[in-house]
C-alpha positions as CSV (number, residue, x, y, z in Angstrom):
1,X,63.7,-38.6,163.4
2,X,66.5,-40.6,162.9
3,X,65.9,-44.5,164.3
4,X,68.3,-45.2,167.4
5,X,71.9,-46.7,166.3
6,X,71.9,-50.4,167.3
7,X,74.8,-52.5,168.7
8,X,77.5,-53.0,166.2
9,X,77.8,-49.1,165.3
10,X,76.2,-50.0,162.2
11,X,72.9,-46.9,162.1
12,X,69.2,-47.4,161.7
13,X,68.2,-50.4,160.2
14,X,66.0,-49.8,156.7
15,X,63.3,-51.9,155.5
16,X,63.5,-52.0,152.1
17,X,60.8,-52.7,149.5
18,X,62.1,-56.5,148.7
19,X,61.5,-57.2,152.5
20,X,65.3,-57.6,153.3
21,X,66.9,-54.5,155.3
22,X,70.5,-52.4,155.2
23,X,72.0,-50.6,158.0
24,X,72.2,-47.2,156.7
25,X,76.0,-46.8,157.6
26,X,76.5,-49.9,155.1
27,X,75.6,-46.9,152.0
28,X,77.3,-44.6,151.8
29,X,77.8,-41.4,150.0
30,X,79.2,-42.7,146.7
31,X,77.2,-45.3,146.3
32,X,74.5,-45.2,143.7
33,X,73.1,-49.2,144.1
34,X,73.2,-51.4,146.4
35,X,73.7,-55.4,145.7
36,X,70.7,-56.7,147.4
37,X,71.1,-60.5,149.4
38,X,67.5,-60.8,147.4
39,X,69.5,-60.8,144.1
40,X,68.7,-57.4,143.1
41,X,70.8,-54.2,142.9
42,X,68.5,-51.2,144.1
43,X,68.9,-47.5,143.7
44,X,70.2,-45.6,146.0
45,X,70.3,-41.5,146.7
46,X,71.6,-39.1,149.4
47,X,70.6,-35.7,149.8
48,X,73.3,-35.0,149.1
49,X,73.6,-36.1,145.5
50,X,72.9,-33.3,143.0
51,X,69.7,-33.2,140.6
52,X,72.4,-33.1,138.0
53,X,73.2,-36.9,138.4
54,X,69.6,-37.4,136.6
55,X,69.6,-34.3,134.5
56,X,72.0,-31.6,133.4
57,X,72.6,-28.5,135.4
58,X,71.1,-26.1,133.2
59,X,67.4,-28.0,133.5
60,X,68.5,-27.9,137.4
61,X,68.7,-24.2,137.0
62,X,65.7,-23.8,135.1
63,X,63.8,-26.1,137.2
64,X,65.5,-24.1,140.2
65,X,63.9,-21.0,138.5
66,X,60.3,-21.9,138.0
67,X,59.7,-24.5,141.1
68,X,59.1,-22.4,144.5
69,X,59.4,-25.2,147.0
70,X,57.2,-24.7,150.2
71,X,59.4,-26.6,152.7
72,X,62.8,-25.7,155.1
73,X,64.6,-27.6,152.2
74,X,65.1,-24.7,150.1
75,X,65.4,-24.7,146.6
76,X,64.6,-27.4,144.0
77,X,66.7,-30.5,144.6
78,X,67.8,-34.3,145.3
79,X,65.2,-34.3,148.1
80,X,62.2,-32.3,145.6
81,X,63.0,-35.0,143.1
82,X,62.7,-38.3,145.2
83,X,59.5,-37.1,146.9
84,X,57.8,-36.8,143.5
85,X,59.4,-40.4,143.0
86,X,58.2,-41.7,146.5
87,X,54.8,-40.2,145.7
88,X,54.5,-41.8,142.4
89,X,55.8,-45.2,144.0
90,X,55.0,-45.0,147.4
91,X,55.9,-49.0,147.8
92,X,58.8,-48.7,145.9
93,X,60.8,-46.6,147.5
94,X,61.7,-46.4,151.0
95,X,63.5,-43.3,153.2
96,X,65.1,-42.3,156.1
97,X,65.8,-39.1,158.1
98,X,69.5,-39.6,159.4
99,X,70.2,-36.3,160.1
100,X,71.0,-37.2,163.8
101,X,73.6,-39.8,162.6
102,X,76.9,-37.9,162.2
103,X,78.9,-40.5,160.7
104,X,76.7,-41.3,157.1
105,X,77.5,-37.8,155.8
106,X,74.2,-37.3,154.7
107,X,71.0,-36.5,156.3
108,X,68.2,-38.2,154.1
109,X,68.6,-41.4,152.2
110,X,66.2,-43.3,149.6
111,X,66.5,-46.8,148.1
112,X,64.2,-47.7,145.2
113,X,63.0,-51.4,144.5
114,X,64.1,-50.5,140.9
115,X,67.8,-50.2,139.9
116,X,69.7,-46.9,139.0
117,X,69.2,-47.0,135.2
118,X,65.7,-47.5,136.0
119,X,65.3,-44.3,138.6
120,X,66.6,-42.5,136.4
121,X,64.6,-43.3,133.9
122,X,62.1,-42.9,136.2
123,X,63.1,-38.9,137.1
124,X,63.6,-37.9,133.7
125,X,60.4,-39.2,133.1
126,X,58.9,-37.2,135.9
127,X,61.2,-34.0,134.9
128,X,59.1,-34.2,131.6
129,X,55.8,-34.3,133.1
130,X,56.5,-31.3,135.6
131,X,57.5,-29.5,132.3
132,X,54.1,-30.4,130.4
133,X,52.6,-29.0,133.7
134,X,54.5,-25.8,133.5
135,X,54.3,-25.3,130.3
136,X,49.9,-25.9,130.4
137,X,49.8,-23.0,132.4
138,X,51.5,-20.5,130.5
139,X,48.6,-20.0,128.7
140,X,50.5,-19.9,125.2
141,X,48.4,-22.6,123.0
142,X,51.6,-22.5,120.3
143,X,54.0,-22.9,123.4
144,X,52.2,-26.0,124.6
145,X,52.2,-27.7,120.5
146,X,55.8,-26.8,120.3
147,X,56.0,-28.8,123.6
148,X,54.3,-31.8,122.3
149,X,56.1,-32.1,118.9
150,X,59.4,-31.8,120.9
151,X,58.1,-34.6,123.1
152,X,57.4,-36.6,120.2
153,X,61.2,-36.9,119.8
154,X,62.6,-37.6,122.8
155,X,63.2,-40.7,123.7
156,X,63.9,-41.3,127.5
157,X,65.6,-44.4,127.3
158,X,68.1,-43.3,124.6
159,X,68.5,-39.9,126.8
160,X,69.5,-41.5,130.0
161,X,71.8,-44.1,127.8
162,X,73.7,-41.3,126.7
163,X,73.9,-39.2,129.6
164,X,75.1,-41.9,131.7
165,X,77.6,-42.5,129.3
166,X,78.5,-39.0,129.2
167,X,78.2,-38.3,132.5
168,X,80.9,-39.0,135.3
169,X,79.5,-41.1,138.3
170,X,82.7,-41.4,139.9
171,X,84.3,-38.2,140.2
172,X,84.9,-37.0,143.7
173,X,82.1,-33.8,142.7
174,X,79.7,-36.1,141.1
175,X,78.8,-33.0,138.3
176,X,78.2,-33.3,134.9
177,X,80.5,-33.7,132.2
């Protein structure tokens, strides 16, 4: 539940990992960092941002394909993605239900102590993992080497350089390019 608006019309406040705090109606839907008064930019994500801003949309689909989520979210998405991220760093990344706040646009929000190329890095990382998982329990010893020589290859940092460059951040749809 959604923290009560305080005077100023600005929305809950958020305590963020670096011990300063945002109103959440100071991000908005468009923004993907915010410029810290402790000197840092940290990440932020809406629900409403697509998986596709961290991978491209045909891993979305496969991922959509494979996961079965187990929550009133419904399928795999922005939400599935930072949960795995606020479990793996659950003093790095902070959230808020704002569903009952009509004037964000969005109903849950996450900032990360980290900056964007970081999460990202981050989620791809995580992406990989749930894929090594996956594929473990196919029971297909030649599927899981292929895996692993693949993965010998693949270099995160150089991934998420090039599909950030690549990619369109700005663009009113926020989908890949």
């Amino acid at each position: 539940m959604a923290e009560p608006r305080v005077p100023g019309g600005r929305g809950a406040e958020l305590d963020l990992p670096c011990g300063e705090s945002v109103y959440v109606h100071d991000l908005d839907m468009g923004m993907r960092e915010y410029d810290c008064d402790c000197g840092a930019s940290h990440a932020v994500v809406t629900d409403v941002h697509p998986p596709s801003r961290f991978v491209p949309e045909f891993l979305v689909d496969v991922l959509r394909a494979t996961i079965d989520t187990d929550d009133d979210l419904g399928e795999f998405g922005t939400a599935h993605v930072m949960g795995v991220v606020l479990e793996e760093f659950p003093g790095e990344v902070v959230s808020e239900n704002v569903e009952d706040d009509q004037d964000v646009g969005y109903a849950l929000v996450w900032v990360t102590d980290f900056d964007s190329r970081r999460l990202h890095e981050i989620v791809v990382e995580l992406v990989v993992e749930l894929m090594e998982h996956a594929v473990s329990h196919a029971d297909d010893d030649s599927a899981m080497a292929q895996f692993e020589d693949d993965m010998l290859d693949f270099d995160v940092s150089e991934f998420v350089e090039q599909y950030r460059r690549e990619r369109d951040f700005s663009g009113p749809h926020d989908t890949a390019a």
